[in-house]
KEGU-996114 format. One record per residue (C-alpha): chain; residue in one letter; x, y, z; residue number from 0. Coordinates in nm, 4 decimals. Layout:
! KEGU-996114
<r vose="A" gumar="A" px="X" py="Y" pz="Z" tilo="NUM"/>
...
This chain:
! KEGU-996114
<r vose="A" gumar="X" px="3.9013" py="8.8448" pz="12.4509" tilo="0"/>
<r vose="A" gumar="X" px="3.8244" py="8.7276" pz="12.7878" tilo="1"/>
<r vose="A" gumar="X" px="3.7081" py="8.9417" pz="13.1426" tilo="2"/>
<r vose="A" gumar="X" px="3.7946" py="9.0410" pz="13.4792" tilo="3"/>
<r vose="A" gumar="X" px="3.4879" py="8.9392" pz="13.7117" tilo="4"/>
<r vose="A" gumar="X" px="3.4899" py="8.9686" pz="14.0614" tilo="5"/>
<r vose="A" gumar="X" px="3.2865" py="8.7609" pz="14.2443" tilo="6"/>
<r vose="A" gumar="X" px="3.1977" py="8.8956" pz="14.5758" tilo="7"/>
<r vose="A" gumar="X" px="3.1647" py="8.6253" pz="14.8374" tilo="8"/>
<r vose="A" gumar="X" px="2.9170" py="8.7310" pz="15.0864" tilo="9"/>
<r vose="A" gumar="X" px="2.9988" py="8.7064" pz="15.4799" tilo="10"/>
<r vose="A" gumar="X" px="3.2360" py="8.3858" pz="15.3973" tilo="11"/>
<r vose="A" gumar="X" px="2.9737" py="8.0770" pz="15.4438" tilo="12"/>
<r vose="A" gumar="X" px="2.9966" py="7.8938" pz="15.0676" tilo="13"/>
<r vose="A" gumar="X" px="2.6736" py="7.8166" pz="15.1068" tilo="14"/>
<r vose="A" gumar="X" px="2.5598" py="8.1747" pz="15.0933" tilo="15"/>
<r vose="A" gumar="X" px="2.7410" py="8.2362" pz="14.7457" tilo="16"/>
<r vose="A" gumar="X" px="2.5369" py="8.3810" pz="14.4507" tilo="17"/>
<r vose="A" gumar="X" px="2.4162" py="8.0580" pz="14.2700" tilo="18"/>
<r vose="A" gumar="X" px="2.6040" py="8.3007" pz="13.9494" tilo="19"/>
<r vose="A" gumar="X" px="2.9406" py="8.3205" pz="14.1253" tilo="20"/>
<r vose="A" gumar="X" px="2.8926" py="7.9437" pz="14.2480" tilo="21"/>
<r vose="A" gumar="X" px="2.9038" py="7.8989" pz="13.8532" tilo="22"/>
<r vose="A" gumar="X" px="3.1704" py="8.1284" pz="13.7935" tilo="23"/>
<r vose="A" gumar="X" px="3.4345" py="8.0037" pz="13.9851" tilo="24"/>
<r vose="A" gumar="X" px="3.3360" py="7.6193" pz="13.9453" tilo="25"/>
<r vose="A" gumar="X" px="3.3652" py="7.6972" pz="13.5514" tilo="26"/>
<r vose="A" gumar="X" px="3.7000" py="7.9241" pz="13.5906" tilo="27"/>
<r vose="A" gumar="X" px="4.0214" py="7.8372" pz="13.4629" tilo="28"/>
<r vose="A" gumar="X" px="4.1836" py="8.1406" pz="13.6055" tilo="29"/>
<r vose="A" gumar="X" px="4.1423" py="8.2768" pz="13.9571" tilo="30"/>
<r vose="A" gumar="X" px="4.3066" py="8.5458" pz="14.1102" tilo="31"/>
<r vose="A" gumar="X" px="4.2413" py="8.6309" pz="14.5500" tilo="32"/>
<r vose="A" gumar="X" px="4.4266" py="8.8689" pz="14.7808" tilo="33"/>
<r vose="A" gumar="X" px="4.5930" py="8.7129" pz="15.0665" tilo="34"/>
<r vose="A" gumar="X" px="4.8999" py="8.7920" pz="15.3344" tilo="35"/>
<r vose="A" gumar="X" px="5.1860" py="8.6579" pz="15.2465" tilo="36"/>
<r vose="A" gumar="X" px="5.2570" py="8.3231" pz="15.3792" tilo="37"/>
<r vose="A" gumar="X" px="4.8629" py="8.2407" pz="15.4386" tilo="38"/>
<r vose="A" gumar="X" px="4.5777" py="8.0884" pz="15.2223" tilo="39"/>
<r vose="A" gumar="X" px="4.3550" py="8.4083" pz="15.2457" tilo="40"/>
<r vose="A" gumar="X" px="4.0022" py="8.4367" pz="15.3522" tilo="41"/>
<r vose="A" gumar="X" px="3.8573" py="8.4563" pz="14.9903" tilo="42"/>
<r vose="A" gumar="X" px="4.0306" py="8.1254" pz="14.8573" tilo="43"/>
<r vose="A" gumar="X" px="3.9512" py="7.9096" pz="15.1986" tilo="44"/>
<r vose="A" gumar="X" px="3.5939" py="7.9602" pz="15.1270" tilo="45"/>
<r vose="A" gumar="X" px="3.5999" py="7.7861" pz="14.7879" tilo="46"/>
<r vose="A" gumar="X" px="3.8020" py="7.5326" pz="14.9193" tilo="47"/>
<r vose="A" gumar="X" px="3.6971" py="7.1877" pz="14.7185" tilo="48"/>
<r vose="A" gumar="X" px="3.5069" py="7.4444" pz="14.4303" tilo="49"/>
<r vose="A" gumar="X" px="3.7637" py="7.4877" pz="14.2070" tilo="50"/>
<r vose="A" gumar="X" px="3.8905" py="7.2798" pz="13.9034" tilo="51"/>
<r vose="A" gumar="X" px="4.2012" py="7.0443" pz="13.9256" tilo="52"/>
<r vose="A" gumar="X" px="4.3305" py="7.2246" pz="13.6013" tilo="53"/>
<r vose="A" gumar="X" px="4.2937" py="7.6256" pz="13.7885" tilo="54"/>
<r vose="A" gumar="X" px="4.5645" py="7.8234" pz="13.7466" tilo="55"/>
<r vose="A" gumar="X" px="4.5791" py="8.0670" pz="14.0912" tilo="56"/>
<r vose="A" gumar="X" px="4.7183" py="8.4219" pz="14.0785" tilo="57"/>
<r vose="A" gumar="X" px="4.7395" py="8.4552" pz="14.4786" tilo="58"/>
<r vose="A" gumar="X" px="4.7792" py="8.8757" pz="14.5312" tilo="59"/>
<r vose="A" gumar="X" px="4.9992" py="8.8823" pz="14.8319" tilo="60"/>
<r vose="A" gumar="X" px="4.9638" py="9.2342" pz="15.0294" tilo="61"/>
<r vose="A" gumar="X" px="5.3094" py="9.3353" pz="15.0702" tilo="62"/>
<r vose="A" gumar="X" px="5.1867" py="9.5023" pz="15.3570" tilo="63"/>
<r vose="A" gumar="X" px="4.9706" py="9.4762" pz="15.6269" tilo="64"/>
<r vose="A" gumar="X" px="5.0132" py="9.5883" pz="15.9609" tilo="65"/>
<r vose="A" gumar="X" px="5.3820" py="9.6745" pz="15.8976" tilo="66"/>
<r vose="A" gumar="X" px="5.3162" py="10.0404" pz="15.8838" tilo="67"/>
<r vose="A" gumar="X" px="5.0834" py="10.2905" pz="15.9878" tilo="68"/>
<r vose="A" gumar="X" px="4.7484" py="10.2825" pz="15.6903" tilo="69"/>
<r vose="A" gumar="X" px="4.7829" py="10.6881" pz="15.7106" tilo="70"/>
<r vose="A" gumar="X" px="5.0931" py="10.6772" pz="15.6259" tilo="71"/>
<r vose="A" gumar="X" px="5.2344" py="10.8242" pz="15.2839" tilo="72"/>
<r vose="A" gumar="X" px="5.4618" py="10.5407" pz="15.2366" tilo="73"/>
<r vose="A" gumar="X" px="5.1802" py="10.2393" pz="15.3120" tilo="74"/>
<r vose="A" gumar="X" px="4.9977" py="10.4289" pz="15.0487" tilo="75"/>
<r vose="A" gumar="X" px="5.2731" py="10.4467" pz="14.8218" tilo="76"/>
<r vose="A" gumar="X" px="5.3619" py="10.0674" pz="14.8616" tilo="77"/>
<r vose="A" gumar="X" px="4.9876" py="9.9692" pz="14.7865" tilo="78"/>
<r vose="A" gumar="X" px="4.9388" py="10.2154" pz="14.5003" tilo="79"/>
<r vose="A" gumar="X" px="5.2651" py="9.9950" pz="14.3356" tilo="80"/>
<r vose="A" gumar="X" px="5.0707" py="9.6490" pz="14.4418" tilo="81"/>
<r vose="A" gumar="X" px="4.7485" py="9.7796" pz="14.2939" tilo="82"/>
<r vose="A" gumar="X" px="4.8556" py="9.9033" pz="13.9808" tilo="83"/>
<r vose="A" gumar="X" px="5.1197" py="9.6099" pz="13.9220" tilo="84"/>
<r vose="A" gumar="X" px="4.7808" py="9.3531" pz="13.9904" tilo="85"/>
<r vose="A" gumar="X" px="4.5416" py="9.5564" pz="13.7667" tilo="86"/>
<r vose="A" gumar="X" px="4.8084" py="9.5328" pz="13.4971" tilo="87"/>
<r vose="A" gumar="X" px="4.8917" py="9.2124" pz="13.5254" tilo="88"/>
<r vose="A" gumar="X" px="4.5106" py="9.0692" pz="13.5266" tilo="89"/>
<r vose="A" gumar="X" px="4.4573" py="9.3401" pz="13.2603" tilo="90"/>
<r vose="A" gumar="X" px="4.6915" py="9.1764" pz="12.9803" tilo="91"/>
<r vose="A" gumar="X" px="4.5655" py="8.7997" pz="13.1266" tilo="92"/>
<r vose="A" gumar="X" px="4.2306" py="8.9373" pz="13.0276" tilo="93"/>
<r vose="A" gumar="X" px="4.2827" py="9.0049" pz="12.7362" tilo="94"/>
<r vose="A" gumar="X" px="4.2865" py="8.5988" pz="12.6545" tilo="95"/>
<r vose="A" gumar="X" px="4.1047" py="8.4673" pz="12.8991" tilo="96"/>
<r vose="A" gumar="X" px="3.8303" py="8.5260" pz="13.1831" tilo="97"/>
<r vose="A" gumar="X" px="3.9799" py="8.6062" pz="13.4996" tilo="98"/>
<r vose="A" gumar="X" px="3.7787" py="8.5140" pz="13.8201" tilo="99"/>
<r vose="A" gumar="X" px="3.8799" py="8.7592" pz="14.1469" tilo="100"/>
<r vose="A" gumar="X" px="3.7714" py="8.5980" pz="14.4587" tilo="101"/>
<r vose="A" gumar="X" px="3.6581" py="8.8997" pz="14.7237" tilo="102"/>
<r vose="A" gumar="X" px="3.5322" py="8.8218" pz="15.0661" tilo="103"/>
<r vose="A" gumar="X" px="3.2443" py="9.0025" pz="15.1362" tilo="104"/>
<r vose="A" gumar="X" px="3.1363" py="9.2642" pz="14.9187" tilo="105"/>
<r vose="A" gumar="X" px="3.4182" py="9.3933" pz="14.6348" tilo="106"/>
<r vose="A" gumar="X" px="3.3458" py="9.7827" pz="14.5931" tilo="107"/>
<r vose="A" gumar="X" px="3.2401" py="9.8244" pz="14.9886" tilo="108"/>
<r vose="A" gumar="X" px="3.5528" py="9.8503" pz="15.1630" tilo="109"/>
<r vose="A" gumar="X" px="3.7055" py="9.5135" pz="14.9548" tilo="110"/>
<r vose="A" gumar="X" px="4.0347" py="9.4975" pz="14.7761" tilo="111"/>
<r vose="A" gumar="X" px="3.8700" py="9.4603" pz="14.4601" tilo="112"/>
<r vose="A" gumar="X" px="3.7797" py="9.8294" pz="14.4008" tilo="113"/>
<r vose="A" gumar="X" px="4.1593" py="9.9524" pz="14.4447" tilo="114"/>
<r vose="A" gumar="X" px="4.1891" py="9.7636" pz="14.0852" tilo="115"/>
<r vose="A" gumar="X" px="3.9713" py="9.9925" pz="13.8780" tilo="116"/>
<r vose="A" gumar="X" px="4.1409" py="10.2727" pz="13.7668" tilo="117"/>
<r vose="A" gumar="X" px="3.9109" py="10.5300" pz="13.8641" tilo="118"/>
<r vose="A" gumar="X" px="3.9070" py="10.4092" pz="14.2668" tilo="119"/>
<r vose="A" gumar="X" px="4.3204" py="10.4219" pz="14.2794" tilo="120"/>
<r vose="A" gumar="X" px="4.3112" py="10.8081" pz="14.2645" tilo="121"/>
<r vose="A" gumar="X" px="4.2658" py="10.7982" pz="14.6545" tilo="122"/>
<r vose="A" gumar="X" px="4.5978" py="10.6183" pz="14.6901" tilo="123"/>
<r vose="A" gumar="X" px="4.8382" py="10.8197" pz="14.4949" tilo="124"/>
<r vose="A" gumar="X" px="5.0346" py="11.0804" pz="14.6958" tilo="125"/>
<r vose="A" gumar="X" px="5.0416" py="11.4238" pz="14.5557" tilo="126"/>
C-alpha cells in the first residue's frame, strides 16, 4: 500500500528544499505537479535535473485559469470536477505505490494541494 505525500517546495530556490523532500522526490518513482496547460509548471521547473530517468509524471493541468471570473459558480464548478477527478485518480495510484505531489510554496496555505483532501473541497461545491 503506498502514500500520497506532498512535498511543499518553499519560495521555489531548490536549494532551499527540506533535506526530507530533497529525498523524497530524488527516491520517487511517481510524481504528480499542477501546471497550465501547455507549460512546465512552477513546481516541476524547480526539480529540474532531481528526478529519476525511470519517473513516471502525472502533470495536473488546470483546465482553467484566468478563463473565467474565480467567483464565479461555474470556475468553481469546473475545479470541483478537476479536484475530485485528481484526488481519485492519485487515490487508487496510492493504493500501490507512493505518490510524490510537487507544491510550490507551502501546500495547505493557499497551494493546490489542499483542494485534494476531502475535507478542504467542501468550499468548492455549489449548493
Amino acid at each position: 500500500m503506498g502514500k500520497i505525500i506532498c512535498t511543499g517546495l518553499g519560495p521555489g530556490d531548490p536549494e532551499l528544499i527540506s533535506v526530507r523532500s530533497d529525498r523524497l522526490i530524488r527516491a520517487a518513482r511517481h510524481v504528480a505537479y499542477f501546471r497550465k496547460a501547455g507549460r512546465a509548471g512552477q513546481a516541476r521547473c524547480i526539480v529540474e535535473g532531481m528526478l529519476a530517468p525511470d519517473v513516471t509524471e502525472y502533470p495536473m493541468e488546470y483546465p482553467v485559469t484566468t478563463e473565467l471570473p474565480f467567483d464565479s459558480p461555474q470556475y468553481k464548478q469546473v475545479l470541483a470536477v478537476f479536484y475530485d477527478a485528481w484526488a481519485t485518480r492519485l487515490a487508487r495510484l496510492a493504493a500501490t505505490e507512493d505518490v510524490i505531489v510537487l507544491c510550490e510554496g507551502d501546500p495547505l496555505f493557499y497551494g493546490s494541494f489542499m483542494h485534494l483532501q476531502p475535507d478542504c473541497r467542501v468550499g468548492l461545491r455549489l449548493k
